[in-house]
N, C-alpha and C positions, 0 to 999 in steps of 0.2 A: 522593545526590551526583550520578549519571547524571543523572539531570533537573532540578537544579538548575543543570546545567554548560550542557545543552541550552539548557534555559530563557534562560538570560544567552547564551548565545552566539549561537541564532537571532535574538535580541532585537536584538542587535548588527548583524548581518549582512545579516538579511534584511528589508529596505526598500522600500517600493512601487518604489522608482525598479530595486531588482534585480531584482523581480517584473516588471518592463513590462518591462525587457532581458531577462530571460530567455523573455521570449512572441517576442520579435523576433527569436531563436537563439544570445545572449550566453551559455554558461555562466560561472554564477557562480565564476572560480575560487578565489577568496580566501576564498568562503564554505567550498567544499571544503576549500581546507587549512586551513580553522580547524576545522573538524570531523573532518579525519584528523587533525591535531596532538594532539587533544582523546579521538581513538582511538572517537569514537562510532559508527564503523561496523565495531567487532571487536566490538559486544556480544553476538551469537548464539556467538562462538566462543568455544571450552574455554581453557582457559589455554596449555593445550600448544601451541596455535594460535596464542597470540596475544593472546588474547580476556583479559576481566577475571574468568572465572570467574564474574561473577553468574547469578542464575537465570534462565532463559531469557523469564520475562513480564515481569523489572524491566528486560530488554533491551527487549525487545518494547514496553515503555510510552514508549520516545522517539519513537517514530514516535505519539502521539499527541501530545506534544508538535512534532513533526513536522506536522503538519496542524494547529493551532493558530496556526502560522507560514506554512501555504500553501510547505512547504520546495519551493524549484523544485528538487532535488539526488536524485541516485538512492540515498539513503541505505537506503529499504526494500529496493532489488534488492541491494544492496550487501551489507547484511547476508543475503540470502536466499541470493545465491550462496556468498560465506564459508561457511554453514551445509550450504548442499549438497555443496561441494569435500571440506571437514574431516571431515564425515560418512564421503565416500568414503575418505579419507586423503589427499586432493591437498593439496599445498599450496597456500596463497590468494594472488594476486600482488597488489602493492599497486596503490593507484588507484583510480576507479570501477569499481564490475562491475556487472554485470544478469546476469541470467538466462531463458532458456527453456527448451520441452520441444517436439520433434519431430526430425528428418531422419533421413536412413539412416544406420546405422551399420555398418562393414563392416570386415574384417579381411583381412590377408594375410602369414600369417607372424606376425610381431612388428609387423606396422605395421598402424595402424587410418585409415583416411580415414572424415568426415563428409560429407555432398551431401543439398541439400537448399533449401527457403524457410520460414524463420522470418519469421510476421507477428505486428506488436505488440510489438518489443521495446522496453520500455519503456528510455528513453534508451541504443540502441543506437548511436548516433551518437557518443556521450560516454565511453564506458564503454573501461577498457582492457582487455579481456579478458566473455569473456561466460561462463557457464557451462551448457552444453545438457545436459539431462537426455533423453536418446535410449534404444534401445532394440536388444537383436542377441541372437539365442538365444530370445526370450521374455526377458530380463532386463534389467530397468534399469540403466544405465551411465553417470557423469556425463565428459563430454568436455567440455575448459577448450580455447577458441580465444581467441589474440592477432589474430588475422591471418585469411587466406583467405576473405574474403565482402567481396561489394559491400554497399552500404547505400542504400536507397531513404527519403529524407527522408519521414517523415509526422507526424503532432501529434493529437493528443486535441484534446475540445473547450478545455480547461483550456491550449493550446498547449505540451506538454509532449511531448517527441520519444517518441513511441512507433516505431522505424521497420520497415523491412522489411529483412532481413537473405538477402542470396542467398549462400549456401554451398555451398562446394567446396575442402575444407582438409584437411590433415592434422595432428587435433589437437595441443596441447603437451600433453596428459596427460588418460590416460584410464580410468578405473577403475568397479568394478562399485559400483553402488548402493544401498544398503539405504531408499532412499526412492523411491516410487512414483510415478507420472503424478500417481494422485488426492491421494496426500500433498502433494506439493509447488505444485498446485493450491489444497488449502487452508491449507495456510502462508502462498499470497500472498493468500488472500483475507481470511484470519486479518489480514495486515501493511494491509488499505485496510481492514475495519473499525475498527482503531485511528486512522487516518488521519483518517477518515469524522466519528468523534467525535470529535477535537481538534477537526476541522475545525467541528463545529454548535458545540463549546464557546466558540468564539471570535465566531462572525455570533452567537449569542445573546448573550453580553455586547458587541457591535457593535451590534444590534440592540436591546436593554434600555435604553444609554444613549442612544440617539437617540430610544426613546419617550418619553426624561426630558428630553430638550435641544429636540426639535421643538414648537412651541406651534400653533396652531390651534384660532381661535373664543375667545383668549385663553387657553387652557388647555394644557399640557403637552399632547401626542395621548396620552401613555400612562396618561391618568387617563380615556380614555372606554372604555367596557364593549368596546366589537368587541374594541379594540386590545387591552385587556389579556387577551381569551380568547386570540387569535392568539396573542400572549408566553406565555402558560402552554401552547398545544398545543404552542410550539417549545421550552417546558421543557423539556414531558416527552418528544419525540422528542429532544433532546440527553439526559435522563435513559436512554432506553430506548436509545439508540445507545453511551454510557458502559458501561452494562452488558453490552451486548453486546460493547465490547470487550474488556472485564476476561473475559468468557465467550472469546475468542477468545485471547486471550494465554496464558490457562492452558491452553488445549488442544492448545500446540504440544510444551507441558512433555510429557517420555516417550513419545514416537511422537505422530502429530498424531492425533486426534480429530476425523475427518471430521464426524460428526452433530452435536458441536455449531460447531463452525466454522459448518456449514451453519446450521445457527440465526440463529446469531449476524450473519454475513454478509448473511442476508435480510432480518434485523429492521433494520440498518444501514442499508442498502442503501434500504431504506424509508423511514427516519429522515429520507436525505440528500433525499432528492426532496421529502418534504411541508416539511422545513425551509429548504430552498433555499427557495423557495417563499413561504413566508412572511416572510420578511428580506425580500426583496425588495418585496412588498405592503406591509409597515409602512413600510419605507426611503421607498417612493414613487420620485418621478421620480429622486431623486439618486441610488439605490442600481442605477440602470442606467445610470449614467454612467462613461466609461472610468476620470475623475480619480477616483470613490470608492475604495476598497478592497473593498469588499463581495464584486466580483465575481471578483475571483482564489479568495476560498473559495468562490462558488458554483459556478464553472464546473469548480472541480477536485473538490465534490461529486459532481455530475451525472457525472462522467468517472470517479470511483473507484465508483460505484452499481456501475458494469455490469464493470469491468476486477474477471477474476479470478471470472467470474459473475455475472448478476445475482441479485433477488429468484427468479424463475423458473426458472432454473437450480438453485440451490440447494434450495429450495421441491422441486422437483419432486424431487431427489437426496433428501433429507430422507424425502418421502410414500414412495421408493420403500423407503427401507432400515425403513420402518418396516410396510410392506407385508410387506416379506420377513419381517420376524419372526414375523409371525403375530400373530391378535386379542390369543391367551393373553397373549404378552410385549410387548403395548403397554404396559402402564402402566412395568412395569421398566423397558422402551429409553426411554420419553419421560422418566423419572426417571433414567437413568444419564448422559443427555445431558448 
């Protein structure tokens, strides 16, 4: 019913003509409250919270319906910070949230002050409250700010506000963490390979009907041999990006599962760039045109590759932990992944 309600209501909502406003610094706000009315950004949290009690990957699967649609809306931070707050036991404030992880955290008595530069906060411009995941004692502590930071305009290649946030506040609520740097890291990287793969699922059936509707030399383009290997390699990296998300949403289930996040993220992450890639070459000249649609899901591809890590990153995290184990326990770690 979650992604049946998604499905019709992005469907609704989200419009090329919302997609160009929102490159230009429009938030969608109607889109928003049709999606808090709808309550699809409480599905990480417990009931007690708020939330609908579903299992945390049939949460997790709107944000591939989420990139299917190119959502311009902080709906993954939104849920991410929800899950960070509730975890600690803060409560979630309504409205947009985001989330990051750095600045000082510091105590005096009963009062805690934050100082510090958050860079990349994905639509920190927008968001009514941010949730920092910081650090005092050796221990993680998640700190909820309304207020006290400037904000330094900046955008992804996808024009979507990622900004720079300068802090110097004294949080509204602050509590100790039971989730890590590296956890909450691949929770978000976990939430853009869902993304990642809405997003190829949609330029491929974009891409499929314009090999059937384009003609050239009298023929459909998508009955000559190139064209239809290109359509099958961008199958199978939407095939292999699918899976990797389903691998990514179940490994948030019961403490997050770094190694295969890491997996999963990289093979994505790969997916997004040789797929981008090829829509584009089948498309031809139209599919780099501002008026096509093509290009809101490629450029928010290439923009989710690297947010949250890229191939490289992860790849290299992956070789390490699997180094650590030792020759003996390779096969078991690459099996339990």
């Amino acid at each position: 019913m979650l992604i049946e309600t998604a499905e019709r209501l992005f469907g609704d909502t989200i419009t090329p003509q919302v997609l160009a406003a929102a490159e230009q610094g429009d938030f969608p706000q109607a889109a928003w409250d049709a999606l808090a009315e709808a309550g699809l950004h409480l599905g990480l949290l417990p009931e007690e919270a708020g939330g609908f009690g579903v299992a945390p990957e049939d949460a997790l699967a709107l944000l591939r319906v989420a990139g299917r649609h190119a959502l311009p809306l902080p709906l993954a931070e939104t849920m991410l910070a929800g899950w960070l707050l509730s975890s600690a036991g803060l409560a979630v404030p309504e409205g947009p949230l985001t989330v990051a992880a750095g600045l000082t955290l510091t105590r005096d008595g009963a009062k805690f002050h934050v100082a510090g530069t958050l860079r990349g906060v994905a639509w920190g411009s927008d968001a009514a409250a941010v949730a920092v995941l910081t650090e005092m004692d050796g221990n993680p502590y998640v700190a909820l700010l309304s207020g006290g930071y400037e904000i330094e305009e900046r955008r992804n290649i996808a024009r979507e506000p990622r900004n720079t946030l300068v802090v110097d506040a004294v949080p509204d609520g602050v509590a100790m963490s039971p989730v890590s740097a590296l956890a909450l890291r691949a929770a978000g990287a976990a939430t853009r390979t869902l993304m990642i793969a809405g997003a190829l699922e949609r330029i491929t059936a974009m891409t499929t009907q314009y090999a059937l509707d384009r003609s050239q030399f009298g023929r459909p383009i998508g009955r000559f041999q190139a064209v239809q290997h290109s359509l099958a390699t961008l199958a199978a990296q939407t095939a292999a990006a699918l899976a990797a998300g389903g691998i990514a949403a179940e490994s948030v289930v019961g403490g997050v599962k770094f190694p295969a996040i890491a997996a999963a993220k990289a093979r994505a992450s790969e997916a997004a760039g040789i797929g981008a890639g090829l829509a584009h070459q089948i498309h031809g000249a139209i599919g780099f045109t501002y008026e096509h649609s093509l290009h809101f899901f490629t450029k928010r591809l290439h923009a989710w590759r690297d947010e949250y890590g890229g191939e490289a990153e992860w790849n290299e995290r992956l070789g390490r932990h699997l180094a650590a184990a030792g020759a003996d326990a390779l096969w078991p770690t690459l099996t339990a992944i």
